[in-house]
C-alpha positions in Angstrom: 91.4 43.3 -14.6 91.5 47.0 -15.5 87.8 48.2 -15.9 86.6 51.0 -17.1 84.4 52.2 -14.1 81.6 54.0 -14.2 82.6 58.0 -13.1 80.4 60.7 -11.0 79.4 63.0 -14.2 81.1 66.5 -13.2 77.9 68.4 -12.9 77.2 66.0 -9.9 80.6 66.0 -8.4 81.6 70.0 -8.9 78.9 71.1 -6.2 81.0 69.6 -3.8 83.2 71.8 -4.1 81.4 74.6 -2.6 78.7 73.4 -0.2 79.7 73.4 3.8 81.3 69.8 4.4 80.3 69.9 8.0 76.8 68.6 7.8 78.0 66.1 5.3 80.1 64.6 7.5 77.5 64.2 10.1 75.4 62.4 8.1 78.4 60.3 7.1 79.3 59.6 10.5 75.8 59.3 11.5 75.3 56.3 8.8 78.7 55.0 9.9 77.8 55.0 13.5 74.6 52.8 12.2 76.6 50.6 9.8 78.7 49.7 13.1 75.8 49.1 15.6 74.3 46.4 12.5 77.8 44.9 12.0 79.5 45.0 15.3 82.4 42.7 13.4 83.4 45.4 11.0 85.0 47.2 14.7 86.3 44.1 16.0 87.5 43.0 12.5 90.2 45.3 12.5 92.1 44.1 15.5 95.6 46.1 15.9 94.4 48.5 13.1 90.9 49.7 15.2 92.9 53.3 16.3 94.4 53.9 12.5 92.8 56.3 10.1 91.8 55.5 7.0 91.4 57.9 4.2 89.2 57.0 1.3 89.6 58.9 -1.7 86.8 58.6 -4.8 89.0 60.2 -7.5 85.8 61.3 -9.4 85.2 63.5 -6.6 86.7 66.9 -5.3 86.6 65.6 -1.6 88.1 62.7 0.2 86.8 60.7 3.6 88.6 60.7 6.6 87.3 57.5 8.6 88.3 56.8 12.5 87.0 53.9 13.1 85.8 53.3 16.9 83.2 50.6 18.6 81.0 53.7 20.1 82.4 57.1 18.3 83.5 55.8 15.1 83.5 59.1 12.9 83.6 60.4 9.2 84.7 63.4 8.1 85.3 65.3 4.4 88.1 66.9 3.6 88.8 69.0 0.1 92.5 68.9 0.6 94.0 65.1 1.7 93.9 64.6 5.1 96.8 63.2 6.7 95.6 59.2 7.6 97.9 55.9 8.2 96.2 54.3 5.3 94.7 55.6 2.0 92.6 53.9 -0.7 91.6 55.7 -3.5 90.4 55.4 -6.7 87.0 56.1 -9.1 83.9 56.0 -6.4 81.9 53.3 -8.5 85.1 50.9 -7.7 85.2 52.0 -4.2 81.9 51.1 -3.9 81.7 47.8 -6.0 84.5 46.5 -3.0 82.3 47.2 -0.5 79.2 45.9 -1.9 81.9 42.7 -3.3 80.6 43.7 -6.7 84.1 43.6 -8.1 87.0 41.3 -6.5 89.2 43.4 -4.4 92.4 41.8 -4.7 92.0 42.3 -8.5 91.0 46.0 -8.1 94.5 46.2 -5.9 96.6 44.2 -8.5 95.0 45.9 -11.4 95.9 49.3 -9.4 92.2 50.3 -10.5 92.5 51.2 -6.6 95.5 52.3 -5.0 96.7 51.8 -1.6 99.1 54.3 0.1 100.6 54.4 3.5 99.8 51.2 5.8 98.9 48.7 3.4 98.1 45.8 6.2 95.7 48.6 7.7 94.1 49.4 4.1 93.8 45.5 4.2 92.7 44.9 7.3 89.8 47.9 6.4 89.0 46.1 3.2 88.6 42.3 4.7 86.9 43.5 7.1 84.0 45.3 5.2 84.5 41.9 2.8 83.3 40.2 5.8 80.4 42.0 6.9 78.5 42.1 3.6 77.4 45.6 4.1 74.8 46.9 2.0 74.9 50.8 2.0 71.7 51.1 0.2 69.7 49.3 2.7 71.4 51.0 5.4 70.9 54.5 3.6 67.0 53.4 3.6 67.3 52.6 7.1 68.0 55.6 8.1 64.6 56.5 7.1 62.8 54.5 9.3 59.3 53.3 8.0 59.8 55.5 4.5 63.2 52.9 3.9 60.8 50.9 1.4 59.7 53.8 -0.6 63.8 54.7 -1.1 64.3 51.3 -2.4 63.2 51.9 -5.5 64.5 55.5 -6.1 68.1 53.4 -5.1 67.4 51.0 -7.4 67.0 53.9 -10.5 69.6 55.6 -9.7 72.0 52.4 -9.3 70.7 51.7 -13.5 71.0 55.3 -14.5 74.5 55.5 -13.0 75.8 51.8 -13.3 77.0 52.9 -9.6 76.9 49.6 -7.6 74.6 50.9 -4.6 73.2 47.9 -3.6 74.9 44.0 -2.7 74.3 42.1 -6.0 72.7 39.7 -4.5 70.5 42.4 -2.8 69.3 43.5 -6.4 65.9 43.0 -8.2 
């Protein structure tokens, strides 16, 4: 399948590398926390792999996400240098993405090694189905975090999901 993804341009990804990760990783986590409470499944989904860590590593980008998943506390943090995690799955963010949005097939992203798995592979696989199953939409749950202003983000998603050729939104989720 190889694909040429789409890649964060560097003028984007480079301030990253200077800007406190901290509150980043709040707002992660806070988003997380939320993605959790609307798909109570994507906990349960990982049965024997609910205490591993998972890091997730967009190549295009100078940081990498350290998830610990948990039913109540689940938590994301940033790291600039890779954190140590039973599982890692990396590769350019617009293929992260497009897996969990199911833009892109993931066991073709895996065979294609477009994404790479390192560490405990059943883990990264039990991470992956289980996201597969839940049909997360990060774009909706970005906009609702924003309470009654979610509709008015919408379209600002939408434009920057066409200027980027990101997948930010479920395709069937798309205008």
């Amino acid at each position: 399948m190889h694909t040429e993804f789409p890649t964060v341009p560097l003028l984007l990804a480079s301030p990253l590398r200077l800007v406190p990760l901290a509150p980043l990783s709040q707002a992660l986590t806070i988003l997380a926390r939320r993605m959790v409470a609307n798909h109570p499944g994507l906990i349960s989904r990982l049965g024997p792999y609910v205490s591993s860590s998972f890091a997730v590593d967009p190549t295009d980008l100078p940081v990498t996400l350290l998830l610990h998943p948990h039913p109540t506390s689940m938590r994301i943090t940033l790291h600039r240098d890779p954190p140590r995690a039973d599982a890692r799955i990396a590769g350019p963010l617009s293929a992260l993405l497009g897996l969990v949005h199911g833009t892109w097939d993931g066991d073709a992203l895996f065979f294609s090694r477009d994404l790479v798995i390192d560490g405990d592979t059943s883990a990264a696989l039990a991470l992956r189905n289980a996201i597969d199953d839940c049909e997360i939409d990060l774009g909706a749950e970005i906009a609702g975090l924003t309470g009654p202003f979610g509709r008015l983000l919408m379209p600002f998603i939408a434009l920057a999901e066409r200027r980027t050729g990101m997948p930010l939104r479920r395709a069937e989720a798309r205008p």
